[in-house]
Backbone as CSV, one residue per row, in Angstrom:
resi,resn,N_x,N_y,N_z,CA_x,CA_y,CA_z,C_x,C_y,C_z
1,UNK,11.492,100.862,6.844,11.546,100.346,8.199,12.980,99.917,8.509
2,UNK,13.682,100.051,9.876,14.917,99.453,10.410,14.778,98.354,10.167
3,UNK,15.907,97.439,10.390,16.026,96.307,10.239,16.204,95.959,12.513
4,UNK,15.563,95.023,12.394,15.048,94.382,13.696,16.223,93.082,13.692
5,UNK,17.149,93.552,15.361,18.201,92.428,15.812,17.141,91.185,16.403
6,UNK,16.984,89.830,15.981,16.595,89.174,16.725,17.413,87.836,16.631
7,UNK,17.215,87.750,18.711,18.275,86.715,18.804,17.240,85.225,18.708
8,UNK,18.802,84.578,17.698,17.750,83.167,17.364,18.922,81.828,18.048
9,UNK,17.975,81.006,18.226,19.055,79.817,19.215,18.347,78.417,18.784
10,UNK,19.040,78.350,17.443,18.786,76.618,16.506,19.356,75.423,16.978
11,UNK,18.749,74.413,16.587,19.383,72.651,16.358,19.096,72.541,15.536
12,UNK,20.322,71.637,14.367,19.949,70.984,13.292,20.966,70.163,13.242
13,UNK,20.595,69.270,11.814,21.331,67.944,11.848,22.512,68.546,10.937
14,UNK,23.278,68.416,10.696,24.359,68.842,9.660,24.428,67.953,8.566
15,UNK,24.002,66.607,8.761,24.971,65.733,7.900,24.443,66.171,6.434
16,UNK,23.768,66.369,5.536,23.672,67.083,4.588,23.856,68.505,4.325
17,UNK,24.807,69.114,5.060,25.132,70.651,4.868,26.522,70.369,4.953
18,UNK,27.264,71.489,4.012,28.833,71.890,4.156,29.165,73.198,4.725
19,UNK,28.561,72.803,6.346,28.931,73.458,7.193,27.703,74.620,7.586
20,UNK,28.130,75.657,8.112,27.508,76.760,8.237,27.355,77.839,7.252
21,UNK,28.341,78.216,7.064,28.682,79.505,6.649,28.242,78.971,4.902
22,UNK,27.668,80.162,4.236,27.149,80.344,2.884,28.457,79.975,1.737
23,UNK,28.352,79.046,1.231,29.524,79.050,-0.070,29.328,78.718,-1.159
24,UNK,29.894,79.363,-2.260,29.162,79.169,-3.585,29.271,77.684,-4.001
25,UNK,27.856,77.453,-4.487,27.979,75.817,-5.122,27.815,74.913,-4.292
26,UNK,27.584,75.063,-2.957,26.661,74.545,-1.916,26.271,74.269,-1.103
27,UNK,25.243,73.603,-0.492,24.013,73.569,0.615,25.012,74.135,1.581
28,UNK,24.709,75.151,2.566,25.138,75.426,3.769,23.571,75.386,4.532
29,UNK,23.939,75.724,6.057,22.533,75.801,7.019,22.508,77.439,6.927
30,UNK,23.654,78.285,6.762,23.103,79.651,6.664,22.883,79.938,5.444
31,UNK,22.295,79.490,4.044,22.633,79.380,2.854,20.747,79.188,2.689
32,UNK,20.186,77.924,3.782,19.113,77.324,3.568,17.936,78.216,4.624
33,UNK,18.967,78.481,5.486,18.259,79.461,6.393,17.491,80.933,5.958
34,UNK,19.135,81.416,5.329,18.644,82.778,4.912,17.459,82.403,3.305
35,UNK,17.411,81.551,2.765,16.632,81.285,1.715,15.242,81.537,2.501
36,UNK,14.856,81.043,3.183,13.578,80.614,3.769,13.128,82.126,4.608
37,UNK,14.116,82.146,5.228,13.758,83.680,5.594,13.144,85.304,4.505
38,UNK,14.121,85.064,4.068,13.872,86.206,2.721,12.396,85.325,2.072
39,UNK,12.442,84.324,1.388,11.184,84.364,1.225,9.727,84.453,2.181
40,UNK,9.786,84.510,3.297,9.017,84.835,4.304,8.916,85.946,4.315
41,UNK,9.992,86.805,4.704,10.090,88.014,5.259,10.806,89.429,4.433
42,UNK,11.174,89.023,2.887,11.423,90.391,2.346,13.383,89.811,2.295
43,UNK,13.817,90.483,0.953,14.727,90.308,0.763,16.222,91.193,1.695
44,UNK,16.080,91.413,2.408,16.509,92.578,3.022,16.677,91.444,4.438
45,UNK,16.442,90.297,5.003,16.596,89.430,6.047,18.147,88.656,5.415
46,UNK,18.825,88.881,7.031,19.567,87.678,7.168,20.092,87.644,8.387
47,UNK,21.066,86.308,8.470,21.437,85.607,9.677,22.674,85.579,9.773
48,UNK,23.365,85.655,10.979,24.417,85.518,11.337,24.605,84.796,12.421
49,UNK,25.713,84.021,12.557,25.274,82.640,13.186,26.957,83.118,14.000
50,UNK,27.054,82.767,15.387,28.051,83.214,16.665,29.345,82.235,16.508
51,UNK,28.969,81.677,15.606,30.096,80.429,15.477,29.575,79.901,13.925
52,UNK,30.605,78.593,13.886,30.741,77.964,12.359,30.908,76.597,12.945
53,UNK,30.342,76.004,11.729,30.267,74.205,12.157,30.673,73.870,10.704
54,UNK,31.527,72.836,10.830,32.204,72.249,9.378,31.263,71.185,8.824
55,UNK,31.668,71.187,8.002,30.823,69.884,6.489,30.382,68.740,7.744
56,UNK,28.876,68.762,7.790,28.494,66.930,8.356,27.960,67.062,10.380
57,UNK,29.120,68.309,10.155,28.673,68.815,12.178,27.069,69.087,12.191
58,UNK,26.642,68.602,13.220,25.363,69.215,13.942,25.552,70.028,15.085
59,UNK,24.328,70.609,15.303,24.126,71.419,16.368,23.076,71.564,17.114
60,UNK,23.443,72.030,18.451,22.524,71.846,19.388,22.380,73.031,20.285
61,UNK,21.495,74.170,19.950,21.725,75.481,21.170,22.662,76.632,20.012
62,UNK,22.860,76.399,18.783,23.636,77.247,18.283,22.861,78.871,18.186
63,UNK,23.787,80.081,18.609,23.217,80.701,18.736,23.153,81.873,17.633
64,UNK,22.674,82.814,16.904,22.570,83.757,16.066,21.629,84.660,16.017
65,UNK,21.510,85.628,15.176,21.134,87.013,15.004,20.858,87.089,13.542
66,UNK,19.413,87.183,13.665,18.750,87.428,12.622,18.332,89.073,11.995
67,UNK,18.416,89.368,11.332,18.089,90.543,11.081,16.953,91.098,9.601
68,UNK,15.788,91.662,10.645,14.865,91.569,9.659,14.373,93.085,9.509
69,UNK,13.481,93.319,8.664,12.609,94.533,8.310,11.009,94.179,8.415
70,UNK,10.818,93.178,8.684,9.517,92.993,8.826,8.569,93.289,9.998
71,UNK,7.423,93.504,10.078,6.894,94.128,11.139,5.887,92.796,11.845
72,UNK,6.238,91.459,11.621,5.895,90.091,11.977,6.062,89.891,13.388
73,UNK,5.448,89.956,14.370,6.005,89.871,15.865,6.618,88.564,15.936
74,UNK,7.681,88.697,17.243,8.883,87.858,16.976,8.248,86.863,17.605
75,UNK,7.356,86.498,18.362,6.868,85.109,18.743,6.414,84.125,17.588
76,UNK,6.322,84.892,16.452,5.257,84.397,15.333,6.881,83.893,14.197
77,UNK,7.763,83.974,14.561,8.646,83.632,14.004,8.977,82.058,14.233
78,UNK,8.971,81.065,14.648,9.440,79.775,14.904,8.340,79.095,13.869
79,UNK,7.099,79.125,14.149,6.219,78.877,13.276,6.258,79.248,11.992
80,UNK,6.322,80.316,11.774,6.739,80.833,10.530,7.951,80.153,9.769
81,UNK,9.018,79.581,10.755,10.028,79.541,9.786,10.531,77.540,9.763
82,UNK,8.910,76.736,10.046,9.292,75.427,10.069,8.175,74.955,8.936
């Protein structure tokens, strides 16, 4: 199966993440994100996020692009991924 563009538009708290973006050795929000996803949805999911937020930033409306192979309709995704 293709892999499926879906646009995703999060809030989260930052103060326990170093930042956005995935880095070895630790917690990021795209790090914790894509974890949760792949185990949902098949190893072959991930996220890409339109911007970057540093160590402790939150966010509000941040927007990204998920990319999946799963055949899960996309309404069934928010639920799925709390």
């Amino acid at each position: 199966m293709a892999l499926r563009n879906i646009k995703l538009t999060i809030a989260y708290d930052g103060s326990d993440y170093h930042g956005w973006q995935i880095q070895p050795g630790c917690v990021t929000v795209q790090g914790v994100l894509t974890e949760a996803l792949r185990s949902l949805l098949g190893p072959r999911a991930r996220i890409c996020g339109a911007s970057r937020t540093d160590a402790g930033v939150s966010a509000v409306g941040q927007v990204g692009l998920i990319q999946i192979d799963s055949p899960i309709p996309t309404e069934n995704l928010p639920k799925a991924l709390t």
